[in-house]
C-alpha positions in Angstrom: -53.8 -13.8 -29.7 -54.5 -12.8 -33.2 -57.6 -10.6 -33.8 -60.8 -12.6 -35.4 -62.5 -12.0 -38.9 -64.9 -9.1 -39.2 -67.6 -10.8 -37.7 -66.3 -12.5 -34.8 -65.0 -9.3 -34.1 -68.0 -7.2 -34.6 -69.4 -9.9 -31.5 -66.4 -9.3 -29.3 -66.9 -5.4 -30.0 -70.9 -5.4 -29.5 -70.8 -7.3 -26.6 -68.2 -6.6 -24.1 -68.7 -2.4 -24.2 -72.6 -3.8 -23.2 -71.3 -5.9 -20.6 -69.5 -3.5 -19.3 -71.6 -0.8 -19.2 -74.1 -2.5 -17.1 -72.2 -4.3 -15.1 -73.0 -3.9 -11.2 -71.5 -4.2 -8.4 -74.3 -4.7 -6.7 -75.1 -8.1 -8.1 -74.4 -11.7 -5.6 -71.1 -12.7 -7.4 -70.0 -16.4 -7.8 -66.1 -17.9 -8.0 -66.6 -18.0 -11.8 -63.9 -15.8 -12.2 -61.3 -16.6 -9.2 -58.2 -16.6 -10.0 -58.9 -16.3 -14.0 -57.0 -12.6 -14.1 -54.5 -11.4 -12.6 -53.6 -7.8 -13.9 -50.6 -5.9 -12.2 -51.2 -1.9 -12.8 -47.1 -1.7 -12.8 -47.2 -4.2 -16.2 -50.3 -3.5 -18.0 -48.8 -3.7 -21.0 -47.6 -7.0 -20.4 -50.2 -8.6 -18.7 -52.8 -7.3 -21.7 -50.6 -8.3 -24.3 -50.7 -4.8 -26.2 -47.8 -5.0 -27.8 -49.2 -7.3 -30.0 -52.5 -7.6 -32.1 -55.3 -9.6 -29.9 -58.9 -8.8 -28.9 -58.5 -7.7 -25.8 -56.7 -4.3 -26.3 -58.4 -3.1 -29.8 -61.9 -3.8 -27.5 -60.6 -1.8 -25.0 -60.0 1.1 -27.5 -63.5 0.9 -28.5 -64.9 0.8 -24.9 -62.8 4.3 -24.1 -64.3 5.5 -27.3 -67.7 4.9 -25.3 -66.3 7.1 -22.3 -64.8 9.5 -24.2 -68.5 11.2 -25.4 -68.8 11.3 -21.4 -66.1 13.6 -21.0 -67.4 16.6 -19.2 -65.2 19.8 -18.5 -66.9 20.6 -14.5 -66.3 23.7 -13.2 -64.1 23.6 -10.1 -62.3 26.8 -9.0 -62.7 26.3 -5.6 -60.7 23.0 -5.6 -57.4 25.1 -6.4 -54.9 25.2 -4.0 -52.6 27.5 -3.1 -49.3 27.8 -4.2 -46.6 28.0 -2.0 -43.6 30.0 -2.6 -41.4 28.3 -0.1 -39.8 25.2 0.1 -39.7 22.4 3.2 -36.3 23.9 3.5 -37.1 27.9 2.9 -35.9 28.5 -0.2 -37.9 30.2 -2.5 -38.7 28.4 -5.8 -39.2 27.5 -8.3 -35.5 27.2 -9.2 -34.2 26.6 -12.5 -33.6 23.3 -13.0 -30.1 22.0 -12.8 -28.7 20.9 -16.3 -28.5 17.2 -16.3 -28.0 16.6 -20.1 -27.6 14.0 -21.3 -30.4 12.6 -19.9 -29.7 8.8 -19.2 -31.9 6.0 -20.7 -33.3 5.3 -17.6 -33.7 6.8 -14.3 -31.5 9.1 -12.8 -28.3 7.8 -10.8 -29.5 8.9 -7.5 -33.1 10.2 -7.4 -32.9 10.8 -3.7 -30.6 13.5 -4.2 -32.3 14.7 -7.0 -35.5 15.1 -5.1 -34.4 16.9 -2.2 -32.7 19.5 -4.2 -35.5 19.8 -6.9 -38.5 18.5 -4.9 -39.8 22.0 -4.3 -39.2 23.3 -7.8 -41.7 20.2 -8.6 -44.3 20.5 -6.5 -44.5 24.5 -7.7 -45.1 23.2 -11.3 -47.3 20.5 -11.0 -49.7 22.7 -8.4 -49.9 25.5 -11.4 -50.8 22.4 -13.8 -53.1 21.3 -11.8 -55.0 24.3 -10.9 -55.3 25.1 -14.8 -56.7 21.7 -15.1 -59.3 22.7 -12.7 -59.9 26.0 -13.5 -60.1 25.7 -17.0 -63.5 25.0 -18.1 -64.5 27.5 -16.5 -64.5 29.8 -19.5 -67.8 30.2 -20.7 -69.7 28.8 -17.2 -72.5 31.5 -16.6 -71.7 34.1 -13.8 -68.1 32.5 -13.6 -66.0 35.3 -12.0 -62.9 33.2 -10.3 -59.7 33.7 -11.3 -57.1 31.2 -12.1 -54.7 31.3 -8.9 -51.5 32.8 -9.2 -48.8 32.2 -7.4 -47.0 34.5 -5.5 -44.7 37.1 -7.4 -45.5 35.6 -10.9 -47.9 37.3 -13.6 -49.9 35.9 -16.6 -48.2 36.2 -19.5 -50.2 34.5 -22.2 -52.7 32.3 -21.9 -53.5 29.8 -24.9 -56.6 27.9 -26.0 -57.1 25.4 -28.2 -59.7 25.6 -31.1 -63.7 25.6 -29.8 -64.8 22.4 -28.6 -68.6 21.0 -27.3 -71.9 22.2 -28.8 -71.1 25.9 -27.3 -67.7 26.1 -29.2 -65.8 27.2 -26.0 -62.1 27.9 -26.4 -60.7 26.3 -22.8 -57.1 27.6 -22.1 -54.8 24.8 -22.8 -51.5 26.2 -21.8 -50.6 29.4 -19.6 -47.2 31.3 -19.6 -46.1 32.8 -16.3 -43.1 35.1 -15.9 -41.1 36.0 -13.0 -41.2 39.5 -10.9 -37.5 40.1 -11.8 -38.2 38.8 -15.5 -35.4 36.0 -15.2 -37.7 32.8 -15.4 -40.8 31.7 -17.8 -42.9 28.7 -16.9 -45.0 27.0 -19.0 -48.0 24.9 -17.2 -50.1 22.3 -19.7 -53.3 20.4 -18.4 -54.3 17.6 -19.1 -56.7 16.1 -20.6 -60.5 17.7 -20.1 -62.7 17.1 -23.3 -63.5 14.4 -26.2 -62.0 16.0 -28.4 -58.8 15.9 -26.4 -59.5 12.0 -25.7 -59.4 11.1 -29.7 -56.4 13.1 -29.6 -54.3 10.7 -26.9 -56.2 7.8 -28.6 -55.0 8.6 -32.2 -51.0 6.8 -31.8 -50.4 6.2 -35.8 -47.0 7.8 -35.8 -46.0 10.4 -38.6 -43.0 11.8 -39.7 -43.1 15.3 -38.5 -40.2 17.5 -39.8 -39.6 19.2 -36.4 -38.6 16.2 -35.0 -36.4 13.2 -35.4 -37.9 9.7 -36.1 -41.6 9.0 -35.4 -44.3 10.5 -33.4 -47.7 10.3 -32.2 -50.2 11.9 -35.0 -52.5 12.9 -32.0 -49.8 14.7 -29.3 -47.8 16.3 -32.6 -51.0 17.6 -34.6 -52.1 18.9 -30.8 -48.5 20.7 -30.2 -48.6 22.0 -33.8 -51.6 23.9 -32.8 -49.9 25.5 -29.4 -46.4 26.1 -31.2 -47.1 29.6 -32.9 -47.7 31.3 -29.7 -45.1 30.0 -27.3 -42.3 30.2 -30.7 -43.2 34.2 -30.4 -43.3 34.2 -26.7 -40.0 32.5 -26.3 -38.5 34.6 -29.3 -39.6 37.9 -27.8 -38.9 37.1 -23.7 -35.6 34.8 -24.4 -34.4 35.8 -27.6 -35.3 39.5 -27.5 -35.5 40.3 -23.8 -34.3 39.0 -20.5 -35.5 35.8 -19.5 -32.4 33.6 -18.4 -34.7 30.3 -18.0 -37.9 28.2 -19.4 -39.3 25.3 -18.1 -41.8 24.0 -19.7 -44.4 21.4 -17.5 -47.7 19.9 -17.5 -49.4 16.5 -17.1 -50.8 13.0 -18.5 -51.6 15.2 -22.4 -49.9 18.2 -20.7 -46.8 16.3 -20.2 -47.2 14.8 -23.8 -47.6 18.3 -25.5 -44.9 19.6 -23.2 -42.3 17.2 -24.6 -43.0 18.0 -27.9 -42.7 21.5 -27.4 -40.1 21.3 -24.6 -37.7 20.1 -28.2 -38.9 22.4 -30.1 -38.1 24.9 -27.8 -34.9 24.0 -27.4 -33.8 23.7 -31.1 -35.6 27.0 -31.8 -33.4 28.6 -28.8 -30.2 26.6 -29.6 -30.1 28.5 -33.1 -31.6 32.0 -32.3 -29.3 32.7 -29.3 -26.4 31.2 -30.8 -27.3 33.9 -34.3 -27.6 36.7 -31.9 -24.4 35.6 -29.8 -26.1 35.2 -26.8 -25.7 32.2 -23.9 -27.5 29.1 -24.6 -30.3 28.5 -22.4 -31.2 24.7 -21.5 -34.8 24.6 -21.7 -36.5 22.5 -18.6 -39.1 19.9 -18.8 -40.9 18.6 -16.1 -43.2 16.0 -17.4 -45.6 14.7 -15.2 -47.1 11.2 -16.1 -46.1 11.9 -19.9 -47.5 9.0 -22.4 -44.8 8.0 -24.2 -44.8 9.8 -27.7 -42.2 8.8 -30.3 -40.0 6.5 -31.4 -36.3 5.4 -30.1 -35.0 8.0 -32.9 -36.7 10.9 -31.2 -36.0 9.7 -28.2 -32.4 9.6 -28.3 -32.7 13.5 -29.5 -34.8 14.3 -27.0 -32.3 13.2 -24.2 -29.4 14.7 -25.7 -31.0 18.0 -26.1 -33.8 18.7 -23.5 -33.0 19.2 -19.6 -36.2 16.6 -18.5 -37.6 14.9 -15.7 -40.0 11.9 -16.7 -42.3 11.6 -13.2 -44.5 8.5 -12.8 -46.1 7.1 -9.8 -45.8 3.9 -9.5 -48.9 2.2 -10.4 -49.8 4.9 -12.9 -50.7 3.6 -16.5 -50.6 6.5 -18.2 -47.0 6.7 -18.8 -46.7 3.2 -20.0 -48.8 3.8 -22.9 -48.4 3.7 -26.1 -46.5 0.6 -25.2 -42.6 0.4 -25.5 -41.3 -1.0 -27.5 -44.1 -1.8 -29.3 -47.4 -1.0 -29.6 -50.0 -2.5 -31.3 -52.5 -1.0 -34.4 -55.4 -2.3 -34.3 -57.2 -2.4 -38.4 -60.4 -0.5 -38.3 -60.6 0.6 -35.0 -62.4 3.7 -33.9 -59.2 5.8 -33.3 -57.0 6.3 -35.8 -54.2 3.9 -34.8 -53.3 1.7 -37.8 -52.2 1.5 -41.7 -52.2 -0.7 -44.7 -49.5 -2.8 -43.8 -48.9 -1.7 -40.3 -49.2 -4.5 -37.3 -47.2 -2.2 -34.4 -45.2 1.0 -33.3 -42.0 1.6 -32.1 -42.4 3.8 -28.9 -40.0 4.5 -25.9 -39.7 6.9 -23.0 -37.9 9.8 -22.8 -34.8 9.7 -20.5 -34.7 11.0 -16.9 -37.2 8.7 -14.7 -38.3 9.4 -11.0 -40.5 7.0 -9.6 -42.6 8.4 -7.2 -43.7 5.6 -4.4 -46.9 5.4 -2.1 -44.5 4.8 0.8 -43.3 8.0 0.1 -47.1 9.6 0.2 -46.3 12.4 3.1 -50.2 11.3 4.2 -51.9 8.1 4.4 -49.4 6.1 2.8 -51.1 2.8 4.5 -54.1 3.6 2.1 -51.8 4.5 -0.8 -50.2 1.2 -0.6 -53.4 -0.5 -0.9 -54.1 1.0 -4.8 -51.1 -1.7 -5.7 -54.4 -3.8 -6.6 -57.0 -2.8 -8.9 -60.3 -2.8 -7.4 -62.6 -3.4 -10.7 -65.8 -1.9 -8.9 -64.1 1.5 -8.2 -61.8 2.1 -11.2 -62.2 5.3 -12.1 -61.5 6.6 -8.4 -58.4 4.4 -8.0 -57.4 5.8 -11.7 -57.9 9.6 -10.3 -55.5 8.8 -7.5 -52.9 6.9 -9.1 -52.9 9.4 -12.0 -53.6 12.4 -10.9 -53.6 12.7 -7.2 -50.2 11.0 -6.7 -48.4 13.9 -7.9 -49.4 16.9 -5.8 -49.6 14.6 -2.9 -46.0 13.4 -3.1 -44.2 16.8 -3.5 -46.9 18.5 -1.4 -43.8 17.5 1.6 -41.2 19.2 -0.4 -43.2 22.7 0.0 -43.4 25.1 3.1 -45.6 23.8 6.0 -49.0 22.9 5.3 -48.8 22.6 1.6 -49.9 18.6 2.1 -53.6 20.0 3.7 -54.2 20.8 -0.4 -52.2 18.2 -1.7 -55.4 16.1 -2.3 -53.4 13.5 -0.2 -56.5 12.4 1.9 -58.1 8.9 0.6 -59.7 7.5 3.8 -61.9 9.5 6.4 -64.8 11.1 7.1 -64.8 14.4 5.7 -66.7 17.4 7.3 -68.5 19.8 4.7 -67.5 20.5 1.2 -64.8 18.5 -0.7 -61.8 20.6 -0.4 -58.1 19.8 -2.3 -57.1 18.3 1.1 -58.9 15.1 -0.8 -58.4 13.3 -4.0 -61.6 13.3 -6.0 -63.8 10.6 -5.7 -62.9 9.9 -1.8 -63.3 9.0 1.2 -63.8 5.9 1.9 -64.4 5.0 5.4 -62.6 1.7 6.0 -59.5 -0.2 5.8 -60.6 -2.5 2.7 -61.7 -0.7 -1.0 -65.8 -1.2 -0.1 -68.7 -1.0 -2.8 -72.2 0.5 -2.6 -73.6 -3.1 -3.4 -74.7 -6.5 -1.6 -73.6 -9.4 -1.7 -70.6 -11.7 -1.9 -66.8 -11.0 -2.1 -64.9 -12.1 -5.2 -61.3 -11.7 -5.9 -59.8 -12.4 -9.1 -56.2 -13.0 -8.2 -54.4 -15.2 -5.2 -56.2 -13.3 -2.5 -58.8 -15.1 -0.2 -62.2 -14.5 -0.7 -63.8 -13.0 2.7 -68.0 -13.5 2.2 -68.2 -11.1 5.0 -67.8 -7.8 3.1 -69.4 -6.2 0.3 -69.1 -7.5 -3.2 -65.4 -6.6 -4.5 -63.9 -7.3 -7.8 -60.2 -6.7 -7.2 -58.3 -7.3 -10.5 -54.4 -7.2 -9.1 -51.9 -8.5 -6.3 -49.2 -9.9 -5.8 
């Protein structure tokens, strides 16, 4: 569908954010919309056409411009979990990652294997990732006196912020650098996404030529890793070049895993020539990239895989990392976020080599309720976003770490829960039956080929097979 004239568009763009915004769940639904939509969360790009220009998609920009002034950074130390320095299997970890270069185009030949030798090198990363997420707008709370968790024989190298953000102008620590007891191994963890600001910057995918990389890339993701580069280039010249440290991985998640590929390259080049100058072994720079939005074009792509020792980790039904759409994505003229030029209709963006697909069969708890976020429930889709983007990923490598990791692996979606929220649940559950309930009255509609059932409360359920 081609996008409207300025004024039909100004309609489609005044009215739908409204309708969205108020509507309820709690309202007596009719069959209107049976079987109208169907919307798989493994295809959005597809099934929303955004690899072309239509209505649909440049709306939705504008309706996340809406959320994006809702962004709020809570404070939530006590939701960190700890970090376990054992694997299932006893070894200690994290271990450096095994140098799989080239990466393939794809996934990995056999990511069985590759889990059960790396699984508990994962799960180490993406705790630290996200306990920063959690703890880090925390700087600046009143009386705030937690610490970020450390995990066991690791110190705090270096912790970066990025520029002051919100009416207070707090600096909230973007990346932290963690280095080894025996000073072989630095590990980079990058959060994701906590403020507005941060939202324009995912939102803003005009590429740019960048001369640190090959190709195209995002404007947003490389203007935000231009602004982290300085510190971790004299970090990794001083501990790498300089000193003693043997390996660097580099991780973080949804705009952490975006940053971290950009700098995971940069990294690497800056290493490749500095250690080869000062006739020292070449060290292959790790990147564990946790539900990374794509972020360049098939040019830097291909340079990325040749270079960078990566693992690309999606869940299944997790958006995130399908977006900006390969291998096209759409600009929308005049939207909100800087996404288009004069002349420009679409961008060319792939993903990075090196999949793992992460399954809800695979969930070491409650994968029966896992399963069930295959379908999109329309009344709770900011909870069923939480667990499919960010929940998924301690939960699944939560079984690759020493017993009792998966009690903080924010695994639990159904059940009642005693007391204070702890990590042992994703945010935004329980819920305390076998079907996604609302809060509202009424009638049962399902948009898809699912039978209606009058009996429950009102569900919109956008999805299915």
């Amino acid at each position: 569908m081609q996008l409207p004239g300025a004024n039909a568009q100004s309609i489609y763009r005044g009215i739908l954010p409204a309708v969205f915004n108020n509507f309820s769940c709690s309202t007596k639904a009719t069959n209107v919309l049976d079987k109208t939509l169907t919307v798989s969360p493994a295809n959005i790009c597809k099934d929303f056409g955004m690899g072309s220009p239509n209505v649909l998609t440049c709306t939705g920009l504008d309706l996340l411009d809406d959320l994006t002034k809702r962004v709020t950074g809570d404070c939530t130390p006590h939701k960190q979990a700890p970090v376990a320095s054992k694997s299932a299997t006893g070894e200690a970890i994290p271990q450096p990652l095994p140098d799989r270069r080239p990466l393939p185009p794809g996934a990995f030949d056999d990511t069985d294997a590759l889990l059960a030798a790396e699984g508990g090198t994962h799960y180490w990363y993406i705790t630290n990732v996200i306990n920063l997420f959690l703890w880090a707008p925390c700087q600046g709370a009143a009386g705030f006196a937690t610490p970020l968790v450390m995990p066991e024989g690791w110190s705090l190298l270096h912790m970066e912020s990025t520029p002051p953000q919100g009416p207070y102008k707090i600096a909230i620590p973007m990346y932290a650098v963690l280095k080894s007891g025996d000073g072989k191994q630095l590990a980079v963890v990058i959060r994701g996404t906590r403020t507005a600001v941060e939202w324009q910057v995912d939102m803003t995918y005009v590429q740019t030529k960048d001369a640190s990389y090959p190709g195209l890339v995002s404007k947003g993701f490389s203007s935000g890793a231009a602004l982290l580069w300085p510190a971790l280039e004299s970090i990794l010249l001083k501990e790498v070049v300089q000193g003693g440290v043997t390996d660097v991985t580099i991780s973080g998640h949804s705009l952490g895993a975006a940053l971290a590929t950009l700098l995971a390259y940069r990294a690497q080049v800056l290493l490749d020539d500095k250690l080869a100058a000062a006739g020292k072994p070449l060290v292959a720079v790790g990147a564990l990239l946790f539900a990374p939005p794509n972020v360049g074009s098939d040019a830097f792509v291909a340079d990325f895989n040749k270079r960078v020792n990566a693992r690309r980790i999606a869940f299944q039904w997790d958006i995130i990392p399908q977006v900006p759409c390969a291998p096209r994505m759409m600009a929308c003229q005049g939207s909100i976020f800087t996404t288009a030029l004069p002349g420009i209709s679409s961008w060319n963006y792939a993903p990075v080599g090196g999949d793992i697909t992460l399954t809800a069969a695979g969930m070491p708890v409650q994968p029966q309720a896992w399963q069930k976020l295959e379908t999109i429930n329309g009344c709770r889709i900011l909870p069923w976003a939480i667990a499919t983007h960010v929940c998924s990923y301690p939960c699944f490598y939560s079984k690759s770490a020493a017993a009792g990791a998966p009690e903080y692996g924010r695994c639990k979606l159904w059940g009642q829960s005693k007391g204070k929220l702890d990590a042992s649940f994703c945010s935004g559950y329980p819920y305390h039956e076998p079907e996604y309930p609302s809060k509202g009255m009424g009638s049962k509609v399902v948009v898809g080929n699912k039978p209606h059932d009058n009996s429950k409360p009102f569900e919109l359920i956008i999805g299915g097979k």
